[in-house]
Backbone as JSON, one array per atom type, in Angstrom:
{
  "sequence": "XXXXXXXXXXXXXXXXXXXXXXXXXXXXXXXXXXXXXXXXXXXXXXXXXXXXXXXXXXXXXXXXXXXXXXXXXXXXXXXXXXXXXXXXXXXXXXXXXXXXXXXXXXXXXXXXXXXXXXXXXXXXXXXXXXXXXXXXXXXXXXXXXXXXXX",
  "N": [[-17.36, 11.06, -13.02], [-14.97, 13.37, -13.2], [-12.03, 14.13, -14.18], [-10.51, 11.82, -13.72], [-9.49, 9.72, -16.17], [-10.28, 7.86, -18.61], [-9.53, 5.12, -19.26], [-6.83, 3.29, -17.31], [-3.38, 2.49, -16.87], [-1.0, 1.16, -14.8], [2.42, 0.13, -13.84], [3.68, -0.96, -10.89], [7.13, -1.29, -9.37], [8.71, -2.68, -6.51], [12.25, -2.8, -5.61], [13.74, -2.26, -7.28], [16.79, -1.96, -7.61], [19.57, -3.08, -8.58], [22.32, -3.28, -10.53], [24.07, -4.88, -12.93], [23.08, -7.7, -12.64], [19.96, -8.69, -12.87], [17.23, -7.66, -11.34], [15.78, -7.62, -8.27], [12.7, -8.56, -7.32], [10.57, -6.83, -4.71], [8.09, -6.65, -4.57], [5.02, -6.39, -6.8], [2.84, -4.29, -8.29], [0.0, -4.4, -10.52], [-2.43, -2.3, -12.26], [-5.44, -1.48, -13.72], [-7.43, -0.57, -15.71], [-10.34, -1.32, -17.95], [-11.31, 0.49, -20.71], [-13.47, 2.85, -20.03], [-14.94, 1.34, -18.15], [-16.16, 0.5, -15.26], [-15.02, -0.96, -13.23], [-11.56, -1.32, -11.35], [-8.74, -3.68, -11.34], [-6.4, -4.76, -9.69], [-3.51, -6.25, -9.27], [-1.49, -8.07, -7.12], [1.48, -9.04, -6.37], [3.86, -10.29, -3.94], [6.94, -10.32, -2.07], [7.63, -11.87, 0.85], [9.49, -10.52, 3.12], [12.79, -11.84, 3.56], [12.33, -14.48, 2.23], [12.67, -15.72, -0.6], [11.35, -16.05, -3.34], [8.31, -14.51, -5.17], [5.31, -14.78, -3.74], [1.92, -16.48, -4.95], [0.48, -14.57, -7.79], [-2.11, -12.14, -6.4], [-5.26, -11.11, -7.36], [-7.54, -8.65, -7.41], [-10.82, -6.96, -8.23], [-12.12, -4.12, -7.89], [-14.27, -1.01, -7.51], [-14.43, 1.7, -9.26], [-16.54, 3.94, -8.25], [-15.84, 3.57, -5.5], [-13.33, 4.49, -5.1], [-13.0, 6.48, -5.77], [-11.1, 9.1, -4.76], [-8.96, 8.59, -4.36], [-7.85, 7.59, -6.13], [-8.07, 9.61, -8.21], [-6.73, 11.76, -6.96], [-3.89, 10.08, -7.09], [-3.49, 10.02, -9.68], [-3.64, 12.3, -10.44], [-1.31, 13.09, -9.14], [0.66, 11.68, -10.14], [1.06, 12.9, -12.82], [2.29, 14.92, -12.71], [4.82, 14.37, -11.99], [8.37, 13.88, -12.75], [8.61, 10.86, -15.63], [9.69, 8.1, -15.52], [11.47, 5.16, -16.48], [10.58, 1.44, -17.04], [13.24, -0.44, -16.09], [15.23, 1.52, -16.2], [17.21, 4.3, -14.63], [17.06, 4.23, -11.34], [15.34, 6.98, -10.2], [13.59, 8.12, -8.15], [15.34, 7.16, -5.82], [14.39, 5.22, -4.17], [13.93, 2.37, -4.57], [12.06, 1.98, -6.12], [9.71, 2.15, -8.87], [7.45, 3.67, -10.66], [5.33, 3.22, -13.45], [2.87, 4.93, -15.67], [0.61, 5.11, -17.36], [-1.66, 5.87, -19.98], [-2.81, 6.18, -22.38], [-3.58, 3.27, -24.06], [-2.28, 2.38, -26.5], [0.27, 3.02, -25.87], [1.7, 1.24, -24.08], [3.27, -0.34, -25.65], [5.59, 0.76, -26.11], [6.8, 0.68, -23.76], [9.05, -1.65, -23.14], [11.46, -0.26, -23.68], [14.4, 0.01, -22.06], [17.23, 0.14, -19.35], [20.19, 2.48, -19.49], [19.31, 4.16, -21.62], [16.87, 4.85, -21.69], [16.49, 6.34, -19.75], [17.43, 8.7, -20.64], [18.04, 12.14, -20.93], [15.32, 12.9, -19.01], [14.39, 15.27, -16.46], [16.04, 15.21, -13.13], [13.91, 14.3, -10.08], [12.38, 16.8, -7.75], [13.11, 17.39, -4.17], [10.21, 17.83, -2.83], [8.72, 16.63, -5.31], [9.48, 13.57, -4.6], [8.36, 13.59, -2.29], [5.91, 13.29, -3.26], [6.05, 11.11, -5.33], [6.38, 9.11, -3.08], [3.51, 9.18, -1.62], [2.05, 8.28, -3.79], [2.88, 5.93, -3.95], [2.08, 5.23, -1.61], [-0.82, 4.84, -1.78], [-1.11, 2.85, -3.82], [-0.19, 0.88, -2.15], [-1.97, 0.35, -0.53], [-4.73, -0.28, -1.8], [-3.67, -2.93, -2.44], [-3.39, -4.19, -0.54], [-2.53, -6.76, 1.26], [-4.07, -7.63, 3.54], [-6.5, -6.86, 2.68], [-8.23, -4.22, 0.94], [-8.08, -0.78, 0.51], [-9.58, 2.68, 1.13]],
  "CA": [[-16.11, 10.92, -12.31], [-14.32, 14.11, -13.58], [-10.42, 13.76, -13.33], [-10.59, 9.97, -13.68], [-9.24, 8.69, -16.78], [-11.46, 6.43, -18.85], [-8.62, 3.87, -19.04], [-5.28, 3.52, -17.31], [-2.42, 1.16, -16.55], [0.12, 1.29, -14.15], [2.89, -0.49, -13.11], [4.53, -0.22, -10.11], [7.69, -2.66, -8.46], [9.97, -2.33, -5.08], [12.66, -3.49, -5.17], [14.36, -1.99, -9.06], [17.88, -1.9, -8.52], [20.47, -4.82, -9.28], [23.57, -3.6, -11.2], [24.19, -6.33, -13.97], [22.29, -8.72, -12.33], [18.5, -8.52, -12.41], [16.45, -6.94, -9.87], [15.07, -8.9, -7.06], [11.49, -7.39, -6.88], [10.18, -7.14, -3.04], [6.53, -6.11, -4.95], [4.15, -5.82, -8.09], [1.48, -4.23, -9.09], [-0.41, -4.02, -11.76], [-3.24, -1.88, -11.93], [-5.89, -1.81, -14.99], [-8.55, -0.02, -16.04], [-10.25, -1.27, -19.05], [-11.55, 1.69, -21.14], [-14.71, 2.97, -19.58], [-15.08, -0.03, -17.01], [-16.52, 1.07, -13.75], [-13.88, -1.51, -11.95], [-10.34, -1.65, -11.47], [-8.24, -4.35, -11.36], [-5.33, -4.39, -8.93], [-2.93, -7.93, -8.97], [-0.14, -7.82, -6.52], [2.89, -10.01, -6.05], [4.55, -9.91, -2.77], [8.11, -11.03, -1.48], [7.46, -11.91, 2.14], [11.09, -10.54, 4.06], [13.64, -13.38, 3.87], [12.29, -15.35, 1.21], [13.53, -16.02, -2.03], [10.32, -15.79, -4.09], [7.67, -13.63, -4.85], [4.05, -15.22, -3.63], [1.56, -16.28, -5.88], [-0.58, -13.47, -7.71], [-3.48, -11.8, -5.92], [-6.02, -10.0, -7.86], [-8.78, -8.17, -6.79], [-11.71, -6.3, -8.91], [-12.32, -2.98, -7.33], [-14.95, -0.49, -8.07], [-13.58, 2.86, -9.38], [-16.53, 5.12, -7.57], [-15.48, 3.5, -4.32], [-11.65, 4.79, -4.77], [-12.34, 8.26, -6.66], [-10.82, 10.35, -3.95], [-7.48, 8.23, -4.39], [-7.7, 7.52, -8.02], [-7.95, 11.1, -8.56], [-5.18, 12.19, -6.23], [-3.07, 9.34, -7.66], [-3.44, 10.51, -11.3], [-3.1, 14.07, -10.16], [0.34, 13.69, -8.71], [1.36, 11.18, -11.58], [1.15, 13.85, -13.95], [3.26, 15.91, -12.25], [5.98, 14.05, -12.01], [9.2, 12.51, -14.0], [8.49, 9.66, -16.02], [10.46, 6.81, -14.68], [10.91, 3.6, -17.34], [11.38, 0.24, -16.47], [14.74, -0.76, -16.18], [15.55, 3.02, -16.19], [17.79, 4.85, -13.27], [16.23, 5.1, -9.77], [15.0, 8.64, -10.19], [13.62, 8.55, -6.94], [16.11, 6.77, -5.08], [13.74, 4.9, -3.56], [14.38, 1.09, -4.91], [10.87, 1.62, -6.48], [9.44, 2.74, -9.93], [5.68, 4.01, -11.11], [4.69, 3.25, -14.77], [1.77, 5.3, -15.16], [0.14, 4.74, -18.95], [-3.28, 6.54, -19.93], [-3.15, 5.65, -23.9], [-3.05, 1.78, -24.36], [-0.99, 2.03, -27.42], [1.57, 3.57, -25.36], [1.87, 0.12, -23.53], [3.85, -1.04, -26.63], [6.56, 1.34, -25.77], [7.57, 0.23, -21.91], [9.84, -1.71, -23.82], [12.54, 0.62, -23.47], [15.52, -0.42, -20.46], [18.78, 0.62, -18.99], [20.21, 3.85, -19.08], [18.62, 4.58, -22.57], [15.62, 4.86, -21.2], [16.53, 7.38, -18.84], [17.91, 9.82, -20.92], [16.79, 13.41, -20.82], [14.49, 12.82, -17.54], [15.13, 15.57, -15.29], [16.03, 14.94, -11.54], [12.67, 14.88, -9.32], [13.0, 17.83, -6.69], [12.28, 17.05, -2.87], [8.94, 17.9, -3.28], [8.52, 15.09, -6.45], [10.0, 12.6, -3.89], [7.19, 13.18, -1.38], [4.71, 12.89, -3.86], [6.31, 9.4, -5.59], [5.91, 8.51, -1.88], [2.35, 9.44, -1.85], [1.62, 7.54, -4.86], [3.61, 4.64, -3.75], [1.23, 4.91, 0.09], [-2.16, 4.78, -2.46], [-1.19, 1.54, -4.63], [-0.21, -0.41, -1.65], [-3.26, 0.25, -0.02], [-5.39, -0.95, -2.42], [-2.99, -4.21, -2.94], [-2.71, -4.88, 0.73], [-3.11, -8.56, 1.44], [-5.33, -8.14, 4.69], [-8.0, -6.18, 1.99], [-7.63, -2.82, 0.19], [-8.52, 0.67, 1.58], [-9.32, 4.16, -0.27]],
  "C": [[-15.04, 11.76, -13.0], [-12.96, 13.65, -12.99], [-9.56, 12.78, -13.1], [-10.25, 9.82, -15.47], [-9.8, 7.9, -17.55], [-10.49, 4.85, -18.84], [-7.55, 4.57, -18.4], [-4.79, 2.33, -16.94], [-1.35, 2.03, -15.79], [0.74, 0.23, -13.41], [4.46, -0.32, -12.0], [5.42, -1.54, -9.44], [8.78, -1.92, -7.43], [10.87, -3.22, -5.45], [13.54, -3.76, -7.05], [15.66, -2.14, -9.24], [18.95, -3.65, -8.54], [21.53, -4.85, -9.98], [23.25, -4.41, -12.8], [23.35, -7.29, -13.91], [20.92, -8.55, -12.28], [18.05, -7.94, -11.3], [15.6, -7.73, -8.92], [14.11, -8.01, -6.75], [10.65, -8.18, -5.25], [8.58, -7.04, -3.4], [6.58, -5.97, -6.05], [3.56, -5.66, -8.14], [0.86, -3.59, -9.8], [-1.2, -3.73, -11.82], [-4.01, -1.31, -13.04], [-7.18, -1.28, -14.51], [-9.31, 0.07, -17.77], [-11.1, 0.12, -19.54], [-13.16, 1.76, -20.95], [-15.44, 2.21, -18.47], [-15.46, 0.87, -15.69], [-16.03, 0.34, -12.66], [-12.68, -1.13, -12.71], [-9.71, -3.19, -11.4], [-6.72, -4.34, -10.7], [-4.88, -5.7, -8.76], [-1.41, -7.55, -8.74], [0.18, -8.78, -6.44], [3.47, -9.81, -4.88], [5.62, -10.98, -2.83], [8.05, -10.99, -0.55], [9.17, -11.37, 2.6], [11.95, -11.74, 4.16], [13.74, -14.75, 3.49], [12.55, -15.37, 0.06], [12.5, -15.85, -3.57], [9.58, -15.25, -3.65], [6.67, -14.64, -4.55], [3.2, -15.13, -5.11], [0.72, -15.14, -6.25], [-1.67, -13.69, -7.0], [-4.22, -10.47, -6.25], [-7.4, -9.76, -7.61], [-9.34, -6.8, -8.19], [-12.28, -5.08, -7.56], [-13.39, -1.86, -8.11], [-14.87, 0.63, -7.97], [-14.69, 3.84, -8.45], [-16.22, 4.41, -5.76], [-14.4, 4.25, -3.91], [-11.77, 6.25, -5.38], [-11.79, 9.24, -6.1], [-9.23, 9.85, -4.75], [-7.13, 7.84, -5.91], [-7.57, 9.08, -8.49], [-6.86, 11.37, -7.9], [-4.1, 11.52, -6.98], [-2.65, 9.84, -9.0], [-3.35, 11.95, -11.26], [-1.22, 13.82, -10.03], [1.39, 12.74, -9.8], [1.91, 11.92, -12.52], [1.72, 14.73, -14.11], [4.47, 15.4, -11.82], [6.72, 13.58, -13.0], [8.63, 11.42, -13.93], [9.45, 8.77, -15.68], [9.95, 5.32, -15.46], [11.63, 2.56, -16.64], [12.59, -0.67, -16.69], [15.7, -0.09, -16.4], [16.41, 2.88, -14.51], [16.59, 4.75, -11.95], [15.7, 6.58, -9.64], [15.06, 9.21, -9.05], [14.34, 8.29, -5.73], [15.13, 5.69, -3.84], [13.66, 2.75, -4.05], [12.93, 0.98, -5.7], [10.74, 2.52, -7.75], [7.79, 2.32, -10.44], [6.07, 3.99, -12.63], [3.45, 3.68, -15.29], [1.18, 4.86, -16.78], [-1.46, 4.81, -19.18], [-3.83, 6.34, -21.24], [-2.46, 4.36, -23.83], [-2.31, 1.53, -25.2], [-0.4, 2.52, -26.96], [2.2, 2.13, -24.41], [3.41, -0.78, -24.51], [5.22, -0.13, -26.68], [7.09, 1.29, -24.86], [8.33, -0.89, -22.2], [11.4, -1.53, -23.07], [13.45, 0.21, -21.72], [16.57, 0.39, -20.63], [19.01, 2.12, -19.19], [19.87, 4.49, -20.28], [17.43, 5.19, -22.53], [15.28, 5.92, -20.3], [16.95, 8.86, -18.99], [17.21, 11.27, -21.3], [15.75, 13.53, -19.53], [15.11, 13.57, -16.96], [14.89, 14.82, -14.0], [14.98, 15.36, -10.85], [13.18, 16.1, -8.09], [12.64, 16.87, -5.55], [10.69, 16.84, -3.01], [8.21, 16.77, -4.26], [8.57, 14.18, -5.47], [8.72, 12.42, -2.9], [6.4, 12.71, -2.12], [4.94, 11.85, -4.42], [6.06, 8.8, -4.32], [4.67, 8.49, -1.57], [2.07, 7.84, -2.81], [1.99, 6.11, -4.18], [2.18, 4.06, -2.43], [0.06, 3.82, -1.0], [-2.1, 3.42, -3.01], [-0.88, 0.43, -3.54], [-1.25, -0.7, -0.89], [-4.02, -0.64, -0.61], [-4.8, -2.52, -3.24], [-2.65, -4.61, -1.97], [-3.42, -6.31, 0.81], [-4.16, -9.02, 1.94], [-6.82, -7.31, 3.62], [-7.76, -4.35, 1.93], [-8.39, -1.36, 0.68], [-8.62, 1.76, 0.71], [-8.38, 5.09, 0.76]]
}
């Protein structure tokens, strides 16, 4: 599975900004690959529209050569974009933020918030923006409720 990763982590939430006040997340998910594992691990959170809490987790075991078209694409266009930390600026303007993480001791650094966190990051172009949209399509797929899709 050239192009694939032997581990990764990513975490992705809708629903980032909030001012002062916390962020009211509309989505989570968390998406795990232990090192060498021939599954994934995908455990989403949802905020149904108009409710006040997120639902409880739902995690699903996935089997990486089922998804290698979109695991590959995914980690392609990751890599090519700004980094975006959590509790960082909106980069993409999009109320949403990708945590992508390919060395597990780098886990111990997402850490980092607020506009500290954001400093130095250039501005994604147009082009970036489609492709965070991309990325964004791929993870909810495989975290959709009715059952996950490549």
């Amino acid at each position: 599975m050239d192009g694939i990763t032997d581990t990764f982590n990513l975490i992705v939430q809708k629903g980032i900004e909030g001012g002062f006040a916390p962020s009211t997340a509309k989505a989570r998910y968390l998406i795990t690959r232990a090192p060498k594992s021939s599954n994934f691990i995908i455990s989403t959170h949802i905020r149904p529209d108009g409710t006040p809490d997120l639902l409880p987790v739902v995690s699903r075991e996935l089997k990486v050569a089922d998804y290698v078209k979109s695991i590959t694409r995914l980690q392609t266009v990751l890599r090519d974009l700004p980094v975006q930390h959590i509790g960082a600026e909106d980069l993409y303007g999009r109320n949403t933020s990708i945590v992508h993480v390919t060395d597990p001791r780098k886990l111990a650094d997402l850490h980092i918030k607020g506009s500290e966190a954001g400093r130095g990051i250039p501005q994604p172009t147009e082009e970036q923006k489609v492709l965070f949209d991309e990325a964004v399509r791929i993870i909810e797929k495989w975290g959709d409720p009715q059952g996950p899709s490549e």
